[in-house]
N, C-alpha and C positions, 0 to 999 in steps of 0.2 A: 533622362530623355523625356520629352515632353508623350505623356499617356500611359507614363508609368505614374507605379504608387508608391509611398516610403509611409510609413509607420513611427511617429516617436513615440515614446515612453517616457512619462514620470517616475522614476524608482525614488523610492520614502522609507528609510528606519522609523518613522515618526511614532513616540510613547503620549500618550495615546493613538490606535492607529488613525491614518487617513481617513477621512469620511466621502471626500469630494476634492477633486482634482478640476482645475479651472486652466485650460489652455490660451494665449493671447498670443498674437502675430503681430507685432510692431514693424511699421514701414517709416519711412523719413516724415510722411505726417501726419499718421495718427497709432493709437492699438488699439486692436480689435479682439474682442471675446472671439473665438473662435468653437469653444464647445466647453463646456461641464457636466461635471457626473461622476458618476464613483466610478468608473474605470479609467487605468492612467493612460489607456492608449488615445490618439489621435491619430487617423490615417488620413493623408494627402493625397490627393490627383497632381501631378505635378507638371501646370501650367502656369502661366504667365502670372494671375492674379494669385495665387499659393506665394509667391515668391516673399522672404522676408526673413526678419529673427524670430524666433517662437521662444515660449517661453512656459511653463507649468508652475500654476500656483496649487502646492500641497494643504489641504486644511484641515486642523484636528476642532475637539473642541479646547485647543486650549490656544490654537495661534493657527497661524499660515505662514509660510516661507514659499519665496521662489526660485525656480531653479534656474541653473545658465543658463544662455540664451545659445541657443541652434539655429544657424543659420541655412535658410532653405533656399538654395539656386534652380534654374532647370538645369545645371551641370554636376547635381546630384547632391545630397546633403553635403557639409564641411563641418567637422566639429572644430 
């Protein structure tokens, strides 16, 4: 419902551990950085312009991988 918040998370086994977590919201046309930093949370306000796929890039120093894409409605997350 529009004025709530949802919360995702990065979870990473990654050897070496993570250092920096990179979150990105893809819409039909463009992705957007959305936030970076060493922790894997990202918390959303959940209105109109939030709305989209998310997506968390993990990075060690030996590589970066990213994870599924979460799709973020105002009818509440959808995994």
């Amino acid at each position: 419902h529009s004025g709530d918040s949802v919360t995702l998370t990065c979870s990473s086994d990654a050897n070496p551990p993570v250092h920096n977590y990179t979150w990105y919201r893809k819409t039909e046309d463009e992705t957007v950085l959305q936030d970076t930093g060493r922790m894997p949370n990202l918390t959303l306000h959940l209105v109109s312009s939030a709305e989209g796929l998310y997506h968390c890039e993990a990075r060690n120093k030996v590589g970066s991988k990213n994870s599924t894409g979460v799709r973020v409605s105002l009818a509440g997350p959808v995994q």
